[in-house]
C-alpha positions in Angstrom: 106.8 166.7 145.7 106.3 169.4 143.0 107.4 172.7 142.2 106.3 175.1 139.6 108.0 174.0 136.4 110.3 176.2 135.2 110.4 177.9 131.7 110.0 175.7 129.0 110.8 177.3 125.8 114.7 176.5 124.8 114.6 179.0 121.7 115.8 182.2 121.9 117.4 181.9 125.0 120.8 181.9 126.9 122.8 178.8 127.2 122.3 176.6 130.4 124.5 177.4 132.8 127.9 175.2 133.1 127.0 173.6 136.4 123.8 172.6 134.6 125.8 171.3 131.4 128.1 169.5 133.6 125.8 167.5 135.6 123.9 167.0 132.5 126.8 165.6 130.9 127.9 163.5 133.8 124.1 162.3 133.6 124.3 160.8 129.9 128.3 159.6 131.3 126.2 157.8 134.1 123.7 155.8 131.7 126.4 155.3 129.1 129.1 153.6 131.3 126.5 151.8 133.9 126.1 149.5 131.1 129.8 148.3 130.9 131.0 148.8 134.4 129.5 149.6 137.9 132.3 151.5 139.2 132.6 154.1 136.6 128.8 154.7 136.7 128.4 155.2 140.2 131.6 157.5 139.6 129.5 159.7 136.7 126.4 159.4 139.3 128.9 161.1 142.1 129.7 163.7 140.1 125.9 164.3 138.5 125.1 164.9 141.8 127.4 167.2 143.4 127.2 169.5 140.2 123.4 169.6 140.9 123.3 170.1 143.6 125.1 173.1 142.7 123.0 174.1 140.8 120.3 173.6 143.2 122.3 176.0 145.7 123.6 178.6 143.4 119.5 178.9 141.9 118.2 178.5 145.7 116.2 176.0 144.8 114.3 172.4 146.7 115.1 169.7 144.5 111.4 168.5 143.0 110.4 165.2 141.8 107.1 163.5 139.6 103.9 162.6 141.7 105.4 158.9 142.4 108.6 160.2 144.5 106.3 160.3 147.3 106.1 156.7 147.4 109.0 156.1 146.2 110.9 158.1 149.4 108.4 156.5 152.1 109.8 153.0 150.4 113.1 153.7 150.7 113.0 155.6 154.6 110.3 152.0 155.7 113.8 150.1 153.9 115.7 152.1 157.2 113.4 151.0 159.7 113.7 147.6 158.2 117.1 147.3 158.7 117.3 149.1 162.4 115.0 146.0 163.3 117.4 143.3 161.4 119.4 140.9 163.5 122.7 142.3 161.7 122.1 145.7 161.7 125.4 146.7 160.0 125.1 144.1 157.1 121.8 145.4 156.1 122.5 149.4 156.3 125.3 148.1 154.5 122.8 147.2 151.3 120.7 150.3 152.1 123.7 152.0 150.3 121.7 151.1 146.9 118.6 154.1 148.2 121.1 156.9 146.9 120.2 155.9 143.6 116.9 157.3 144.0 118.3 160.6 143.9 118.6 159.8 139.9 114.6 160.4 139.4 114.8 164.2 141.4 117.8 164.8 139.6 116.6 164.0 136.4 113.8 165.5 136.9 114.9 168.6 136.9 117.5 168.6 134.4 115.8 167.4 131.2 114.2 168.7 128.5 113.1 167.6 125.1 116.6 168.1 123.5 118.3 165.8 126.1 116.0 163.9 126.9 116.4 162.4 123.6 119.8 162.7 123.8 120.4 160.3 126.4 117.9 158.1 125.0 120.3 158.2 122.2 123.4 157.5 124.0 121.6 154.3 126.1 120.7 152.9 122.5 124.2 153.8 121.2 125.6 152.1 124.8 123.4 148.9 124.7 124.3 148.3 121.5 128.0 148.4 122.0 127.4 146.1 124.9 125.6 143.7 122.9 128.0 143.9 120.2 130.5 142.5 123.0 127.8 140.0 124.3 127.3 138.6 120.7 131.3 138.5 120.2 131.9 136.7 123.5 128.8 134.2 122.6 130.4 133.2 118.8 134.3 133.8 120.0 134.6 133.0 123.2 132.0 130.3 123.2 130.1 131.9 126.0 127.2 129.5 124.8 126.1 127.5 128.1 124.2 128.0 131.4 127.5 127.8 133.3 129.4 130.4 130.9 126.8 133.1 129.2 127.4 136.4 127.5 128.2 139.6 129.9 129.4 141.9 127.9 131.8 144.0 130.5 129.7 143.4 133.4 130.2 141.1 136.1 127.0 139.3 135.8 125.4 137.7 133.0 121.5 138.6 134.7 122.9 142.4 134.5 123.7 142.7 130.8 120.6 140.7 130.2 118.6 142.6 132.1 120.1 145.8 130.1 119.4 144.2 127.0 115.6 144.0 127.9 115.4 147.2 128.9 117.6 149.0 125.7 115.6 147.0 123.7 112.3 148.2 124.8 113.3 151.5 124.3 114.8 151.0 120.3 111.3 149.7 120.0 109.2 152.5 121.2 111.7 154.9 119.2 110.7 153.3 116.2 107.3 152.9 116.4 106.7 157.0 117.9 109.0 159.4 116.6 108.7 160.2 112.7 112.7 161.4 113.4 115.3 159.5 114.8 114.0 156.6 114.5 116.6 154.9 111.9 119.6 154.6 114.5 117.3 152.5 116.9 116.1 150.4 114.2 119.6 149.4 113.1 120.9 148.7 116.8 117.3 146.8 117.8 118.5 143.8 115.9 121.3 143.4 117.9 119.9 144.0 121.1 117.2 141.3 120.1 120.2 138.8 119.4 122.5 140.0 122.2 118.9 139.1 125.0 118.3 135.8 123.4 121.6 134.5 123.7 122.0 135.6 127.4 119.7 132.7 128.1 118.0 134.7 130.3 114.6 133.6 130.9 112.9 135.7 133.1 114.3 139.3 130.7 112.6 137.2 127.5 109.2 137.2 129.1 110.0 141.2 130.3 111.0 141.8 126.9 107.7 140.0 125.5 105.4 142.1 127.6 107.2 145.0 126.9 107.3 144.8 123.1 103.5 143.6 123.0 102.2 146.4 125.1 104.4 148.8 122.4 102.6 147.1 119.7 99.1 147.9 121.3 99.8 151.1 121.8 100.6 151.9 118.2 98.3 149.4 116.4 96.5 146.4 118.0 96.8 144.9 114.7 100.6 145.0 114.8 100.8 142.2 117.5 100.1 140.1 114.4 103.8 140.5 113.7 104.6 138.4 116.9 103.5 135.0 116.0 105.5 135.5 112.9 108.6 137.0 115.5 107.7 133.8 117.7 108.7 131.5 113.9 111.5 133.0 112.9 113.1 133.3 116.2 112.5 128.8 116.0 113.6 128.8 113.3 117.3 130.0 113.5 117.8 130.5 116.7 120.7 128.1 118.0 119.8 124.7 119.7 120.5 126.2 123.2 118.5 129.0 123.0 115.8 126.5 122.0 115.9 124.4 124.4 115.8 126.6 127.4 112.6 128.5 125.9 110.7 125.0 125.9 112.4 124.6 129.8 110.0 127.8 130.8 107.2 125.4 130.8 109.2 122.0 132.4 108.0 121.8 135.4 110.1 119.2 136.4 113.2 121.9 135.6 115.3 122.3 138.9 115.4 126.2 138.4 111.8 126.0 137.9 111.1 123.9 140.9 113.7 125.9 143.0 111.5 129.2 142.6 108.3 127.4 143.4 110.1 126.3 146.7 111.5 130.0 147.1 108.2 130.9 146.6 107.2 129.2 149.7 109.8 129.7 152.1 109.1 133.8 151.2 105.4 133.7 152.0 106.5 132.1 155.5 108.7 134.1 156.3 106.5 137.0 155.5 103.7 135.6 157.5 106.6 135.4 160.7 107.7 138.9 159.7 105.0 140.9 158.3 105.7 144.4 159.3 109.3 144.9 158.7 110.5 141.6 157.6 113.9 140.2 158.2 115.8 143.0 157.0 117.9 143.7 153.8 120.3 141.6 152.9 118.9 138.9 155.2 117.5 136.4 153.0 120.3 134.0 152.7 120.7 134.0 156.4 117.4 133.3 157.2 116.3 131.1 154.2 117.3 127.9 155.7 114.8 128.0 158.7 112.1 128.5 156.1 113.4 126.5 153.4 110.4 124.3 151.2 111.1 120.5 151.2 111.5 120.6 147.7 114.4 123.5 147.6 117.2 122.9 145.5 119.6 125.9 146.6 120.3 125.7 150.1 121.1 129.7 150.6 119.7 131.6 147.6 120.9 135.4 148.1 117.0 136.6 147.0 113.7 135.0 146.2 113.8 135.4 142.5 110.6 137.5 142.5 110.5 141.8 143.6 107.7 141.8 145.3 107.7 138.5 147.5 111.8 139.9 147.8 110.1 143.3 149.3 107.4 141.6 151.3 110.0 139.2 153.3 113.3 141.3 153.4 111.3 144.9 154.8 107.8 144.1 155.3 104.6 144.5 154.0 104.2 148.5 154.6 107.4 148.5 152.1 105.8 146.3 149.3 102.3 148.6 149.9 104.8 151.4 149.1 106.7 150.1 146.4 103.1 149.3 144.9 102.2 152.7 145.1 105.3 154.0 143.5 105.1 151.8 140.6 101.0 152.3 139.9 101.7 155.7 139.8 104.1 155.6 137.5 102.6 153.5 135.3 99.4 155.4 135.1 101.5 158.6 135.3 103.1 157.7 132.1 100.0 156.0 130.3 98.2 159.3 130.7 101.2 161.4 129.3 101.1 159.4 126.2 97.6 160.0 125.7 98.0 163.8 126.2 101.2 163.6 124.0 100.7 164.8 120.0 102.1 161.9 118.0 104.9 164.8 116.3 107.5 165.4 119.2 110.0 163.1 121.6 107.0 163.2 124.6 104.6 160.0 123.0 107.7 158.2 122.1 108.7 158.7 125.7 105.9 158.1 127.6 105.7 154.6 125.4 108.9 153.8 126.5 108.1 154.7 130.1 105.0 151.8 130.3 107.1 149.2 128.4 110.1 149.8 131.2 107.9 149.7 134.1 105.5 146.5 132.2 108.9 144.6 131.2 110.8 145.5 135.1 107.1 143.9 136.4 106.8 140.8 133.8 110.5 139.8 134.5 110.6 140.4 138.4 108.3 138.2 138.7 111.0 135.3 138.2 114.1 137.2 139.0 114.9 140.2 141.4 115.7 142.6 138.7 114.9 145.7 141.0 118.1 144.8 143.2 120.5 145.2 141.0 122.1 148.7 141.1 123.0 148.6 137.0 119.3 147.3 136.0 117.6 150.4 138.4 119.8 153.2 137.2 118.8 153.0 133.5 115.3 151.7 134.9 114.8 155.0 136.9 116.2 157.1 134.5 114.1 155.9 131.4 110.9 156.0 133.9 111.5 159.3 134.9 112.5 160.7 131.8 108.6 161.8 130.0 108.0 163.3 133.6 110.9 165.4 133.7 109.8 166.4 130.0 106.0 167.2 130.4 107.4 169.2 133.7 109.6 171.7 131.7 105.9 172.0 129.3 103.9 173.1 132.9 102.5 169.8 133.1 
């Protein structure tokens, strides 16, 4: 799903068009206010589209997209089929509203450059940290400091804003450590963004997070993961009594959450084994968890399985998690092999970077929670992804 890129050199030329400007600006609008509220987001997102699209029809062009749409379109169209076969057909065509946001990588795609490309890395930094700020205030102020009250920021969930917080952080990171310019603003907001994901409590986004920063550190310097042992102490060593203890409960395994996903774990591979092809159907999880449910489950009706691809496998089917696979190797190795084409001068190797920590951290914390379902978390997630494709496109790559 590629077209021939179009010219790359932004010097000496015209201004962009105003539909272009608009649904560029309603682009950064879209991964600025995603991170504080939903509604306003998919609002920006709305309008992105339409003014692409008229762009689209006033150059009479296809929309295009990176080598991984491929899979990433057979996924979401095997997600259909899923839920014509689902016992409630309307409740899961109902959540098959979320595979509009896949237009974000096409659209994307074609819009950016290096100039705003960085720019909205810029204004998701300068976002995230705003939302922290409001996570941290709610934490100390509020006293959002327990499991049954944590830090959310302006979003309805606290798994959201942490998941945010993984992924903004990840990207301050691999601003700091690959551009020679720019790189002072992310290192005063990653701070914050560090605090901001520890006190969300959220387990699953501090492993993502780990992964994400370690595989950063590799690709820069082996020898800088020496700094994360020395991370790991000073994080003991002031971090609050809370925080603490729910690190050490990621290795309890009498902990009820902990022995709650193990059961999850279970009832999912059954009911893949009963539905292998095109599962239950989205959305259909909680309805049919209970005749699957382990003997040692602790929630009677979980809404997911707390892990992407057992979540995949069991809600559409196997052929869906193959294609999900696909997307997500591609992209990966898509975005490994533009950082080592990238010259270390220039926003593509700080992109590319960012690109594998996303899709590493998204892995490494889906594994315990499904991040991939929420509409907030795969905006940004796409967006970040997509963004040293779009790049390398505009350089007839």
């Amino acid at each position: 799903m590629t077209t021939t890129p179009r010219n790359s050199a932004r010097s000496n030329r015209a201004p962009e068009p105003l539909p272009r400007q608009a649904a560029l600006l309603c682009l950064a609008g879209t991964v600025a206010a995603i991170q504080f509220s939903i509604a306003i987001g998919q609002l920006f997102f709305a309008l992105a589209v339409v003014a692409w699209a008229g762009v689209l029809v006033g150059e009479r062009r296809r929309p295009a997209g990176p080598p991984w749409m491929l899979p990433l379109v057979l996924y979401a169209v095997w997600t259909l089929v899923s839920a014509a076969w689902s016992p409630d057909v309307a409740g899961s065509l109902h959540e098959c509203r979320q595979l509009v946001l896949i237009l974000l990588v096409p659209l994307v795609y074609d819009l950016v450059d290096d100039e705003s490309a960085v720019m909205l890395t810029t204004v998701v930094l300068a976002a995230g940290a705003a939302s922290a700020v409001v996570g941290i205030g709610q934490y100390s102020i509020l006293h959002y400091d327990n499991l049954g009250l944590r830090p959310r920021s302006t979003l309805g969930l606290y798994m959201t804003f942490s998941g945010l917080m993984m992924l903004v952080l990840n990207l301050a990171l691999a601003r700091v450590l690959f551009t020679s310019k720019a790189r002072v603003w992310a290192a005063l907001v990653a701070p914050a963004l560090a605090v901001a994901l520890a006190l969300s409590l959220g387990r699953n986004n501090w492993i993502g997070a780990f992964c994400g920063v370690a595989v950063l550190l590799v690709m820069r310097d082996f020898r800088l993961t020496a700094l994360l042992p020395v991370a790991a102490a000073l994080f003991f060593s002031v971090a609050p009594n809370v925080v603490v203890q729910r690190f050490y409960s990621i290795f309890d395994l009498q902990n009820l959450s902990n022995r709650d996903r193990v059961a999850m774990a279970r009832a999912g591979v059954k009911i893949v084994r009963a539905h292998p092809v095109a599962g239950v159907g989205p959305n259909m999880i909680a309805r049919e968890y209970p005749l699957y449910r382990d003997a040692g489950a602790v929630l009677q009706t979980p809404p997911h399985l707390h892990n992407v691809p057992l979540q995949i496998a069991a809600e559409r089917g196997l052929p869906a998690l193959g294609f999900w696979l696909w997307f997500v190797g591609l992209a990966l190795a898509g975005a490994v092999r533009l950082f080592r084409r990238a010259t270390p001068s220039g926003p593509r190797r700080f992109l590319a970077a960012s690109a594998v920590a996303t899709v590493v951290a998204m892995l490494a914390s889906g594994m315990f929670e499904h991040n991939f379902g929420d509409s907030e978390f795969q905006m940004v997630f796409l967006v970040l992804v997509t963004l040293p494709f779009a790049v390398a496109h505009r350089h007839g790559e």
